[in-house]
C-alpha positions as CSV (number, residue, x, y, z in Angstrom):
1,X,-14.4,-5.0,-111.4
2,X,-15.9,-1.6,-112.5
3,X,-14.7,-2.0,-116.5
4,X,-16.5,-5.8,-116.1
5,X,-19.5,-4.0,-114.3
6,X,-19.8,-1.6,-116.8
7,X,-19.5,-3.9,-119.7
8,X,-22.4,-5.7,-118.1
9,X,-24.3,-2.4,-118.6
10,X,-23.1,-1.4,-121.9
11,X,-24.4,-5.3,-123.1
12,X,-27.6,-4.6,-121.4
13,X,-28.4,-1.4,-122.9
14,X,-27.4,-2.8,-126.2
15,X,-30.2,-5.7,-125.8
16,X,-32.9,-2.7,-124.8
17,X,-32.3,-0.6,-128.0
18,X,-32.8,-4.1,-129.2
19,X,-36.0,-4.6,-127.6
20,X,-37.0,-1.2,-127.6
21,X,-39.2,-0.8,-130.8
22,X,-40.1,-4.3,-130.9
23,X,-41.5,-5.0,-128.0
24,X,-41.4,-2.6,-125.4
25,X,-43.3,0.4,-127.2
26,X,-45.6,-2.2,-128.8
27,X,-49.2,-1.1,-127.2
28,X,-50.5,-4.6,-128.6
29,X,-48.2,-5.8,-125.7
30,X,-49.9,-6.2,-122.3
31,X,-47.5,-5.1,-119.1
32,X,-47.0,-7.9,-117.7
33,X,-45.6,-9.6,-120.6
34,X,-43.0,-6.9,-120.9
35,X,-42.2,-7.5,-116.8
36,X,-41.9,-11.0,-118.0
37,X,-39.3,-10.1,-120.6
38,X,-37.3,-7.7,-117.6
39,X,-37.3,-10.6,-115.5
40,X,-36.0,-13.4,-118.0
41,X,-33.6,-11.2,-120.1
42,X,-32.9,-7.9,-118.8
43,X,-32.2,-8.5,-115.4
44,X,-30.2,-12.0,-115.6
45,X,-28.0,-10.1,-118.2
46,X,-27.6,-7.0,-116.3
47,X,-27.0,-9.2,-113.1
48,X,-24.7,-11.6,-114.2
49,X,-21.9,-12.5,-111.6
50,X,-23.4,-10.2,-109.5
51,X,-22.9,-12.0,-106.0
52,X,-18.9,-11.1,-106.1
53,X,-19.1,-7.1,-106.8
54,X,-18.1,-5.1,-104.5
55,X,-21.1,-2.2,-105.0
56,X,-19.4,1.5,-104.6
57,X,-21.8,4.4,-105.3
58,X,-21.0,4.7,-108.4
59,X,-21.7,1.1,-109.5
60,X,-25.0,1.3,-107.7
61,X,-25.8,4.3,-109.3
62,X,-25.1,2.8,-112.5
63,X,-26.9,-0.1,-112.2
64,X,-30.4,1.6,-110.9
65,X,-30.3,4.2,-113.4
66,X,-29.6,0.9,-116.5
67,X,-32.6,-0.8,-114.3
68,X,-34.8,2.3,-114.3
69,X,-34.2,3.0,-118.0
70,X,-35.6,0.2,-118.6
71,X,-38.7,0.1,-116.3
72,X,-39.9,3.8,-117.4
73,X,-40.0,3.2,-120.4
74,X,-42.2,0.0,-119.3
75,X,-44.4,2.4,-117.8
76,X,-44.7,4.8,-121.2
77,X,-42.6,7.6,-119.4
78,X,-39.9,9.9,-119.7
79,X,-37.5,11.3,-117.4
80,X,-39.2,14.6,-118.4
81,X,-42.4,13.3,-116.7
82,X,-39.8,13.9,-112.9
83,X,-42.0,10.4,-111.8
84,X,-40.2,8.9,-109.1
85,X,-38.4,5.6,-109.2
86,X,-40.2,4.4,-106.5
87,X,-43.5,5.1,-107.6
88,X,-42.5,3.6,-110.7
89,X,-41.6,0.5,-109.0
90,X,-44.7,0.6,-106.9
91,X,-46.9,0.9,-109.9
92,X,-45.2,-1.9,-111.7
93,X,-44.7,-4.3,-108.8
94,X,-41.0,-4.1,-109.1
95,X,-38.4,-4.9,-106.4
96,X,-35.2,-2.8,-106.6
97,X,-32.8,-5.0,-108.5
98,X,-30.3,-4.2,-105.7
99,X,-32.1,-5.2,-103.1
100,X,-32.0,-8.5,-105.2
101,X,-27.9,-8.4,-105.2
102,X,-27.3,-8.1,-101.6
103,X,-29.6,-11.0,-100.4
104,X,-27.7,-13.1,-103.4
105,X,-25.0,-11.7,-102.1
106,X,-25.8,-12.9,-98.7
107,X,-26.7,-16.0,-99.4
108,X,-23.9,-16.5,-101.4
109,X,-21.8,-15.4,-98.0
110,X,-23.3,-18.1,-96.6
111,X,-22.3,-21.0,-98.9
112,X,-19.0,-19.6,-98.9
113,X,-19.0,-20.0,-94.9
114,X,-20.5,-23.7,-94.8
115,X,-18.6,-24.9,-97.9
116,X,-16.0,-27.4,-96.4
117,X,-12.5,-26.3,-96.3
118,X,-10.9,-28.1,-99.1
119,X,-12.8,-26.1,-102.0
120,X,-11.1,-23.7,-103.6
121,X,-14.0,-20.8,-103.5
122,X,-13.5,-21.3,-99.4
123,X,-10.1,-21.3,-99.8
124,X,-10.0,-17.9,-101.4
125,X,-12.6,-16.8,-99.1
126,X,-10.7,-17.4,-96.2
127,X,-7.2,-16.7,-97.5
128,X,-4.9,-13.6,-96.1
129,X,-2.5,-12.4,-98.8
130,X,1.0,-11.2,-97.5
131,X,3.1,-8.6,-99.3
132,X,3.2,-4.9,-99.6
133,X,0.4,-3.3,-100.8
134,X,0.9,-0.5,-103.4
135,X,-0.1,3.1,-102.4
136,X,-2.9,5.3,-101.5
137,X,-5.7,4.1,-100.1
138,X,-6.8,0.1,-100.2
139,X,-9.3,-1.5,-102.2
140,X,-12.4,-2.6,-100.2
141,X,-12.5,-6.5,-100.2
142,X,-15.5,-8.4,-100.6
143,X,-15.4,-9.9,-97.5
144,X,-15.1,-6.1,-96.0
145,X,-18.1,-5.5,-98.0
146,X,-20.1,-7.9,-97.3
147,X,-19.1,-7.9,-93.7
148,X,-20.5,-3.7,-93.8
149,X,-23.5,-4.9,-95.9
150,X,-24.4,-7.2,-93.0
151,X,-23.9,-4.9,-90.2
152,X,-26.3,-2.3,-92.1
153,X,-28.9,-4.5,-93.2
154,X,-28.5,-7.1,-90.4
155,X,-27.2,-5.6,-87.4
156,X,-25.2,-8.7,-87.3
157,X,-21.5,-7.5,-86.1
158,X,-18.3,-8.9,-88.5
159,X,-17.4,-10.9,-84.9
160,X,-20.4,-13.2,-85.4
161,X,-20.7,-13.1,-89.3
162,X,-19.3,-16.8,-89.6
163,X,-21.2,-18.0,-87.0
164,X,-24.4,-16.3,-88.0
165,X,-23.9,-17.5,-91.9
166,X,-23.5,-21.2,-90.9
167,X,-26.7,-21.6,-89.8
168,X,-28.9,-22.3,-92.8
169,X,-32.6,-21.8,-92.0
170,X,-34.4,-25.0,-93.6
């Protein structure tokens, strides 16, 4: 998942050295069409598939610092100006971008939960593999993930995470 994630960034980066001289330096550009262009290209290509990582530090570190690359130089700075990325944010009217994963990766949870059980993204979802596992110590599952994502952001415990994600607020 990490060489796929870090493909992702690699494609990314390779589409702002694109953009870079031709649009966002360009002072004839106003900022909001160069948000415009983060919103429809940059962050749909750096996000792609994004509901099914499993987000370690390093991958989240990765994929702020690709975000923020981006956004500074937006904002005409350096990482020799030592601006914070939250001001930067603030001053752009930027969400982080992974806030933006985990609620799709909530709200992907629940599909998953409400999808009936004949699909075959439930039946993944909901399918315990059997066999030995190889050594050292276990990759964290996206359902573990998610389950911990919910618990920190929600408070909602893993017990009641089914039951919680099957209700659909309308």
């Amino acid at each position: 998942m990490e060489r796929e994630i870090d493909r992702w960034i690699g494609a990314v980066s390779a589409v702002m050295r694109t953009l870079h001289g031709s649009v966002v330096v360009k002072r004839e550009l106003s900022r909001k069409a160069k948000l415009s262009i983060y919103q429809s290209i940059y962050v749909p290509a750096l996000t792609y598939g994004h509901e099914l990582w499993v987000m370690t530090e390093r991958i989240r570190s990765r994929v702020q610092a690709a975000e923020m690359s981006f956004l500074r130089r937006v904002a005409g700075l350096s990482l020799r100006d030592r601006v914070r990325s939250s001001v930067i944010r603030e001053e752009l009217g930027v969400d982080p971008l992974l806030l933006r994963v985990e609620r799709s990766q909530m709200r992907w949870l629940g599909h998953l939960v409400r999808m009936p059980p004949g699909r075959l993204p439930s039946e993944v979802f909901r399918a315990r593999p059997t066999g030995r596992r190889p050594r050292g110590r276990p990759r964290t599952r996206w359902r573990e993930y998610v389950s911990r994502l919910a618990w920190e952001r929600l408070g909602i415990p893993q017990e009641e995470l089914d039951e919680v994600a099957g209700e659909k607020e309308v």
